[in-house]
C-alpha positions as CSV (number, residue, x, y, z in Angstrom):
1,X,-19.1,11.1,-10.9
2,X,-16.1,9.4,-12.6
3,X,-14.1,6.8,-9.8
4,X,-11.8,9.4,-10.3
5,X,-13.5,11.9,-8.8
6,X,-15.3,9.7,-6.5
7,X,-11.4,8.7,-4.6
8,X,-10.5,12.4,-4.7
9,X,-13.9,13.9,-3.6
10,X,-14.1,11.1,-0.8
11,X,-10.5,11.7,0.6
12,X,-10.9,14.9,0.5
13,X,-13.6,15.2,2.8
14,X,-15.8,16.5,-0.5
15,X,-19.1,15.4,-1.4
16,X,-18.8,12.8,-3.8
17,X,-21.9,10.6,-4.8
18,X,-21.1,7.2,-3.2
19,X,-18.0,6.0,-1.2
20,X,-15.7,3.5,-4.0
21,X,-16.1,0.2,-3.8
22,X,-12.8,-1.3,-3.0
23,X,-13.4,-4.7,-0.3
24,X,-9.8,-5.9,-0.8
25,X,-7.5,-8.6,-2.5
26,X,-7.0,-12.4,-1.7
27,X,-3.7,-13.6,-2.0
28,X,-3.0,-17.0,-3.7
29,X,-3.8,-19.4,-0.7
30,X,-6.8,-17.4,-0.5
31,X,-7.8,-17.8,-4.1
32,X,-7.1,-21.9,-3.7
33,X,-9.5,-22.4,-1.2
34,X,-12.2,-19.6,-2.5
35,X,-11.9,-21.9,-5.8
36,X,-12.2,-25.2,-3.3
37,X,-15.5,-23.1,-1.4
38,X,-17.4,-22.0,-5.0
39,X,-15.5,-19.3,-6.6
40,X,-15.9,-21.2,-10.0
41,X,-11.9,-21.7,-11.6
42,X,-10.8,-19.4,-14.1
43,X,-13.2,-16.9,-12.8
44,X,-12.3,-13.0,-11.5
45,X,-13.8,-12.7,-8.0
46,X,-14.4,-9.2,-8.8
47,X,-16.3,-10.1,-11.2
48,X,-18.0,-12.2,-9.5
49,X,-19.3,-9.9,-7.2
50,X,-19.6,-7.0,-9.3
51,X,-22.4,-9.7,-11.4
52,X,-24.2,-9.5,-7.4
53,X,-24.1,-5.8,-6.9
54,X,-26.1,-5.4,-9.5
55,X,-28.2,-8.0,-9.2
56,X,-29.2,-6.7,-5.8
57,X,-29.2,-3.0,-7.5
58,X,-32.5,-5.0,-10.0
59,X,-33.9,-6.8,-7.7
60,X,-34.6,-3.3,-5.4
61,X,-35.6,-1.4,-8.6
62,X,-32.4,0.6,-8.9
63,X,-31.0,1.8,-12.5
64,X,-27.8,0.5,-13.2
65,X,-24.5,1.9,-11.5
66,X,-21.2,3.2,-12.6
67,X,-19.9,0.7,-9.5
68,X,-17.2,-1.3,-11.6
69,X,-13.7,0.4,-11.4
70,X,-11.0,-0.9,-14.0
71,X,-9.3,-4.1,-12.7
72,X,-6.5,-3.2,-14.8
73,X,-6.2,0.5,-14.4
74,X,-3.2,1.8,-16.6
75,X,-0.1,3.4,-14.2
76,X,3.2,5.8,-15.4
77,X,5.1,2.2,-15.0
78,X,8.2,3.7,-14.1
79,X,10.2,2.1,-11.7
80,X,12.1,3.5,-8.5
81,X,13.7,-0.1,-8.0
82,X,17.8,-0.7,-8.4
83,X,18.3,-1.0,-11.7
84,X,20.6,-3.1,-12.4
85,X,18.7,-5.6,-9.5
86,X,21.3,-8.5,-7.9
87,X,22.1,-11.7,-9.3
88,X,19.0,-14.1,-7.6
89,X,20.5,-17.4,-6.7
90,X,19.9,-20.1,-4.7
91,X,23.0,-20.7,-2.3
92,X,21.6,-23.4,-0.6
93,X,18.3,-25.8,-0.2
94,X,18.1,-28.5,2.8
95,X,15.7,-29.3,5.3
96,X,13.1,-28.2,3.4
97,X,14.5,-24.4,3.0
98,X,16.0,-22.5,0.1
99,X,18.7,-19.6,1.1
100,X,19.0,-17.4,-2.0
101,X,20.2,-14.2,-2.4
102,X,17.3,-12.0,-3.8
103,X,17.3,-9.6,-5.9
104,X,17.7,-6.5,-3.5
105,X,21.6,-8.2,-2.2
106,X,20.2,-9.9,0.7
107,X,20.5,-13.3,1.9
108,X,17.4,-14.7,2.4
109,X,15.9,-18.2,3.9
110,X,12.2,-19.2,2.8
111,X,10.2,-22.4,2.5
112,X,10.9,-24.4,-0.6
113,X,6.7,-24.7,-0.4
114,X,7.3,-21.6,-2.1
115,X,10.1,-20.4,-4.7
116,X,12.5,-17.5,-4.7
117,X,10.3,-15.4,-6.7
118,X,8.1,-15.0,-4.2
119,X,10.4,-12.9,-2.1
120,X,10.0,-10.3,-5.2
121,X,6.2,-9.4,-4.7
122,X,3.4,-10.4,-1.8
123,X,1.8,-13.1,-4.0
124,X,1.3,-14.9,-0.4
125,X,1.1,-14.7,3.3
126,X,4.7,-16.3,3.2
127,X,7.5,-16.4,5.5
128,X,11.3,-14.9,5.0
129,X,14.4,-15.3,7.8
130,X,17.1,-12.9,6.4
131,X,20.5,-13.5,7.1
132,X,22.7,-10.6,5.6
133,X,21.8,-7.2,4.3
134,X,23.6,-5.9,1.3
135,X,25.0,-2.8,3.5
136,X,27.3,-3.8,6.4
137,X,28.8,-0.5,5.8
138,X,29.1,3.1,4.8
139,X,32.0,1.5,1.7
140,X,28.6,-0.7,0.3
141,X,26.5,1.6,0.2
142,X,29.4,3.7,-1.7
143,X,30.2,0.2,-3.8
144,X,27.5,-2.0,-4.4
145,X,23.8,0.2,-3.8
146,X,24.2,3.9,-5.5
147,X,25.1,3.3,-8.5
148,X,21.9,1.3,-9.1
149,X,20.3,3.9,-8.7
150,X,20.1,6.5,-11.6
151,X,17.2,8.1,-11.8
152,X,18.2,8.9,-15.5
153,X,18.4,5.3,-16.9
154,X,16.3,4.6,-19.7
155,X,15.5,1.2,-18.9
156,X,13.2,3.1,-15.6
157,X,10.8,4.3,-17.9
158,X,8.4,2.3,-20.5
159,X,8.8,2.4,-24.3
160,X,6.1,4.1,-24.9
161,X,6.3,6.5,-21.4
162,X,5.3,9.8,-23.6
163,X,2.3,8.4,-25.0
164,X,1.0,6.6,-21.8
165,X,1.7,9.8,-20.2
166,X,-0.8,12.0,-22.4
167,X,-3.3,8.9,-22.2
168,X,-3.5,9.1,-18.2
169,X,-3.7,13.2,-18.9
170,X,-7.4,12.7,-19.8
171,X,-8.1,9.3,-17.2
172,X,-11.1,9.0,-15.4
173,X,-9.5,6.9,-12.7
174,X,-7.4,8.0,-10.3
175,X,-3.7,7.7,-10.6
176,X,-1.2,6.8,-8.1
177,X,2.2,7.4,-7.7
178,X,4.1,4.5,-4.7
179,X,7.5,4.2,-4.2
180,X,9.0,3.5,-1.0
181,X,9.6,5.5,2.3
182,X,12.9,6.3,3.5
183,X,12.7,4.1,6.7
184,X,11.6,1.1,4.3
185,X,14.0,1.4,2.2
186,X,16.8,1.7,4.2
187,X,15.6,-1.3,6.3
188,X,15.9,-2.6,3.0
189,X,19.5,-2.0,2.7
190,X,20.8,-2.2,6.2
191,X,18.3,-4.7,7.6
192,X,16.0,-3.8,10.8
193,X,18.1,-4.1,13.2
194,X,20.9,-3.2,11.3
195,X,19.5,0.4,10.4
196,X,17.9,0.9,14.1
197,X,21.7,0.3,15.1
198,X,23.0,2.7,12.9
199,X,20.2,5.1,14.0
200,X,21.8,5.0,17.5
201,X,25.9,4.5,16.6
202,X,26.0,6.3,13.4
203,X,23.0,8.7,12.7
204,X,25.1,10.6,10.0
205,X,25.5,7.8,7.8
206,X,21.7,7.2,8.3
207,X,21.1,10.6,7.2
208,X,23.2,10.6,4.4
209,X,20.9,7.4,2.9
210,X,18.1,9.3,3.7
211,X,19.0,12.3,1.4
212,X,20.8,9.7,-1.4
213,X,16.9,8.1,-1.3
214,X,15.2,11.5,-0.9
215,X,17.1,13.3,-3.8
216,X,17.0,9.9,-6.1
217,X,12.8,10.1,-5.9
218,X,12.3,13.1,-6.3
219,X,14.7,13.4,-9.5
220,X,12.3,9.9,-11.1
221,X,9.5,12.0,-9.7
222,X,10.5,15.2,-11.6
223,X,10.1,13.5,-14.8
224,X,6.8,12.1,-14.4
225,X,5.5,15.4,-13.0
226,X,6.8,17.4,-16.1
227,X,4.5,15.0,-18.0
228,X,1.4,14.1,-15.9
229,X,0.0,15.3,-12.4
230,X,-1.1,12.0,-10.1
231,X,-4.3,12.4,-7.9
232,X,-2.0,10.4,-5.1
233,X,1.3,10.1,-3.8
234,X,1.5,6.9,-2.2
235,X,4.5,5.5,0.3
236,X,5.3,2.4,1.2
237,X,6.4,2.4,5.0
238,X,5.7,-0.1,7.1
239,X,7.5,1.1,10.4
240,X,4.7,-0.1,13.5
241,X,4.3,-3.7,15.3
242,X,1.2,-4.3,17.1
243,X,0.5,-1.8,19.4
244,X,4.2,0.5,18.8
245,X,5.6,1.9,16.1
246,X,9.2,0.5,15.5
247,X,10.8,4.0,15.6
248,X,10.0,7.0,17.7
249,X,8.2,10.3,16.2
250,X,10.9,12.1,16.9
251,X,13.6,9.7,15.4
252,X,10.9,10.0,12.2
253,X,10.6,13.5,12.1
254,X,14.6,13.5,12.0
255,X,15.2,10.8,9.9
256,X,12.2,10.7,7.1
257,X,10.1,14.1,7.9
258,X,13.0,15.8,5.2
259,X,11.8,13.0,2.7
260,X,8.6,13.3,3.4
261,X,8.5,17.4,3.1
262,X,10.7,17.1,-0.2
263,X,8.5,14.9,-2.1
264,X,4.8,16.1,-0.8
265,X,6.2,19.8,-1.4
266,X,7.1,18.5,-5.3
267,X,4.4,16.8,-6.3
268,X,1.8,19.8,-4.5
269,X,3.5,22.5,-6.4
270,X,2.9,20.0,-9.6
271,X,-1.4,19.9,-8.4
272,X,-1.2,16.8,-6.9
273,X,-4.2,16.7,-3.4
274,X,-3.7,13.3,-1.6
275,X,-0.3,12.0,0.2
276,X,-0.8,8.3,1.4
277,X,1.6,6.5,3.9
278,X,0.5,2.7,3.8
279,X,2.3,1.2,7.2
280,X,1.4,-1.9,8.8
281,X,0.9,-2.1,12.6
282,X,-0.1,0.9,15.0
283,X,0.5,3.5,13.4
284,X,-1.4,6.7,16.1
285,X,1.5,7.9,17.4
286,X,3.2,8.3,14.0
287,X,0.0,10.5,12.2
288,X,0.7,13.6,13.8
289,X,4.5,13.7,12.6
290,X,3.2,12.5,9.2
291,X,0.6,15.4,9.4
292,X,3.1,17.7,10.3
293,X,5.1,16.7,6.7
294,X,1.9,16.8,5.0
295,X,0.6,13.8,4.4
296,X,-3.4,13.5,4.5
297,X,-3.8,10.3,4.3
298,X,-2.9,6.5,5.7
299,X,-3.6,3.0,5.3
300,X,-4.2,-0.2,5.6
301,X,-5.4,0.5,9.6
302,X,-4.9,-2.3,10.8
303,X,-7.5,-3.3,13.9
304,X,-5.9,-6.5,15.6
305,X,-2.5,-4.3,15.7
306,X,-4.9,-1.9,18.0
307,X,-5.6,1.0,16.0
308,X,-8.8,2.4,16.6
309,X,-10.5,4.5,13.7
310,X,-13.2,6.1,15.7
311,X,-10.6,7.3,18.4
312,X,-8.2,8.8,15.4
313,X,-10.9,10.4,13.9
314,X,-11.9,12.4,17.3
315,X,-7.7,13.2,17.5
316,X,-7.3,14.2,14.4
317,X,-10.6,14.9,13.1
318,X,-10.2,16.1,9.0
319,X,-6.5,16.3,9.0
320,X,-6.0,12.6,7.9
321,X,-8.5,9.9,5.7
322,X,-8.3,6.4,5.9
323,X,-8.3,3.4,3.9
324,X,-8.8,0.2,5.0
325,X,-9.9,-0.3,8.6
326,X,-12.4,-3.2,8.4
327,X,-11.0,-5.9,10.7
328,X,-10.0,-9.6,8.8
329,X,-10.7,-11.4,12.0
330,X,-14.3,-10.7,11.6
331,X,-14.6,-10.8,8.0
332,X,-13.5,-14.7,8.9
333,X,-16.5,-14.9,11.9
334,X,-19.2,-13.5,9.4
335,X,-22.5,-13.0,10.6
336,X,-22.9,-10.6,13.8
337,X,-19.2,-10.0,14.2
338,X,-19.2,-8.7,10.7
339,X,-22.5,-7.2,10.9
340,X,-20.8,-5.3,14.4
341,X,-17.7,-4.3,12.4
342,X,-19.2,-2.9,9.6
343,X,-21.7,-0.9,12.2
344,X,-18.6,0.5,14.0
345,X,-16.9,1.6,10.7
346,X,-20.3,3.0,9.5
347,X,-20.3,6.8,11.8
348,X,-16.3,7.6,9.9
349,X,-18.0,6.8,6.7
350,X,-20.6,9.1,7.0
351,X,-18.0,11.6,8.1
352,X,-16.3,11.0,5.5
353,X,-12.4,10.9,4.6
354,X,-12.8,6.8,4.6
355,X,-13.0,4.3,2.0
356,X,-13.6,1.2,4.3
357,X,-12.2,-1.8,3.0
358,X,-9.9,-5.1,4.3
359,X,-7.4,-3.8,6.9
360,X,-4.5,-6.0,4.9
361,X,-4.7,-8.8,2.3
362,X,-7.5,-11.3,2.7
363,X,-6.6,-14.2,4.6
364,X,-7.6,-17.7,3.5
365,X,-9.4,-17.9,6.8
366,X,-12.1,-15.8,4.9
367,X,-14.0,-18.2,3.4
368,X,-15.6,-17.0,-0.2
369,X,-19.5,-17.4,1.5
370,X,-18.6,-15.0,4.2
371,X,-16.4,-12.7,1.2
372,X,-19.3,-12.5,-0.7
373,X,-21.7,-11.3,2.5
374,X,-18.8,-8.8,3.1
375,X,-18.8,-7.3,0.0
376,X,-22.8,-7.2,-0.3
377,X,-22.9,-5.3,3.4
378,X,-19.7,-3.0,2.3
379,X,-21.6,-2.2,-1.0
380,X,-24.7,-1.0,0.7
381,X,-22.7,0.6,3.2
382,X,-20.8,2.7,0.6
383,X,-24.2,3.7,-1.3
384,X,-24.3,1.1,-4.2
385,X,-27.3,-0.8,-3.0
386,X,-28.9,3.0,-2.5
């Protein structure tokens, strides 16, 4: 099977030949002290294991594997960000903080450890205070956010989007689409508890962002559908704290289900199978809405928040897959604990509808010794060592 095939057949509840192999990423604290533990400089981790897959595959007598997905696989690259972004600044820097404004219009405090380009992408486990959100009211969302957001604007789409799109036509790797969910983004402009305000005091004007954000993805999504068909449709949603969601499933079914419906309704008409909602925190009393809007799949599954994958699996059964679901904390123990958590994903693997893997980025509390005895467990476990 291609790994294209393999992520499709696997999600799907099909019957592909092994489960991918897909452990998780570090983050750049992470990296530091894998590089401090052994993980020579300069080197890919991936790699690095990849070079220890098969040496275990040779050292049982087992022909090489397919195992080694493309680090770099190629994407549509077409962006569903505010274009133009704001003006990033710093506004301030004392007591060992910058305040900036970033470049979504909000005014944000975090470490000067770190710089304000971090705010822009999760290249750490790194701490933010916001202090304003660019919309205080229904006139800035009017003024200063939809304009940004054309979904005709050239500068959305890569030179040479045609050509990449005819390329990823004939790919033997699965293709993702992500952009964000409605409640994300609109967290994005209001603020938390600016938008769960507004959900309560003014529930029209939340609806009205809702359908601005619904309509503006689904016209970027029209163009890349005309010209390729992703395997996934992927959004970004965090909306659950440990042990809650922030929102209620009914204020989700109101507020995002039309979102939701719009775009998985699109992109299914187009042949697209697998619609993905990656949300932090506990996330079971949110799946059966999400089911309801047809998504069929979620992510990262988070254990410490309290999710537990063998109890979803007996609720839901087939309706929904999983990615994710292997607990940090004991990737950090190693030994038993790991051995224990790897034993207790191991039943929804052979069930299917899983591709086990680190429930969030790896922590630097993983050491790169008890990484590497990860990764050899999850690659047996997933059928590479078979």
């Amino acid at each position: 099977m291609t790994h294209r095939e393999r992520f499709v057949e696997t999600l799907l509840f099909g019957k592909p030949d092994r489960i991918p192999f897909t452990p998780g990423g570090p983050r750049e604290s992470t990296l530091r002290a894998w590089h401090a533990q052994g993980l020579p400089e300069g080197a890919n981790y991936m790699d690095v294991l990849f070079g220890q897959i098969a040496a275990r595959r040779a050292e049982k007598g087992l022909p090489p594997a397919d195992f080694r997905p493309r680090q770099r696989e190629e994407g549509v690259d077409v962006s569903f960000k505010m274009i133009p972004t704001f003006e990033e600044k710093v506004l301030e820097h004392k007591d060992g903080h910058y305040i900036v404004q970033d470049w979504m219009g909000a005014i944000t405090e975090i470490s000067d450890e770190f710089d304000y380009t971090y705010i822009r992408q999760a290249r750490d486990f790194v701490t933010r205070k916001w202090h304003r959100f660019p919309v205080q009211s229904r006139a800035d969302f009017e003024e200063r956010i939809k304009w940004r957001f054309n979904a005709n604007d050239p500068a959305r789409y890569p030179a040479d989007f045609e050509e990449r799109c005819a390329r990823l036509r004939n790919r033997d790797f699965p293709l993702t689409v992500s952009f964000n969910g409605p409640f994300w983004q609109l967290r994005e402009f209001c603020g938390f508890e600016g938008l769960c305000e507004l959900v309560l005091v003014d529930p029209e004007f939340v609806r009205d962002m809702a359908t601005f954000w619904r309509d503006f993805c689904s016209d970027v999504m029209q163009v890349i559908l005309e010209r390729v068909v992703p395997d996934m449709l992927h959004f970004s949603e965090d909306m659950a704290y440990k042990e809650h969601p922030m929102i209620s499933p009914e204020m989700t079914e109101e507020f995002c289900g039309p979102c939701y419906r719009q775009w998985i309704g699109q992109a299914r008409a187009a042949g697209t199978k697998l619609f993905a909602i990656d949300s932090d925190g506990r996330i079971d009393a949110l799946i059966p809405v999400w089911i309801k809007c047809g998504v069929n799949c979620v992510d990262p599954i988070e254990v410490a928040a309290g999710n537990d994958i063998a109890a979803m699996r007996a609720t839901f059964g087939k309706k929904v897959s999983y990615r994710g679901g292997v607990d940090k904390r004991a990737m950090a123990a190693g030994g038993a604990t790991l051995k224990a958590e790897l034993a207790r994903n191991r039943p929804i693997v052979r069930d299917g509808g899983f591709i086990p893997g680190c429930d969030h980025g790896v922590p630097p509390d993983v050491s790169w010794p008890n990484f590497q005895d990860y990764a050899l467990q999850l690659a047996e476990l997933t059928g590479w060592l078979d």
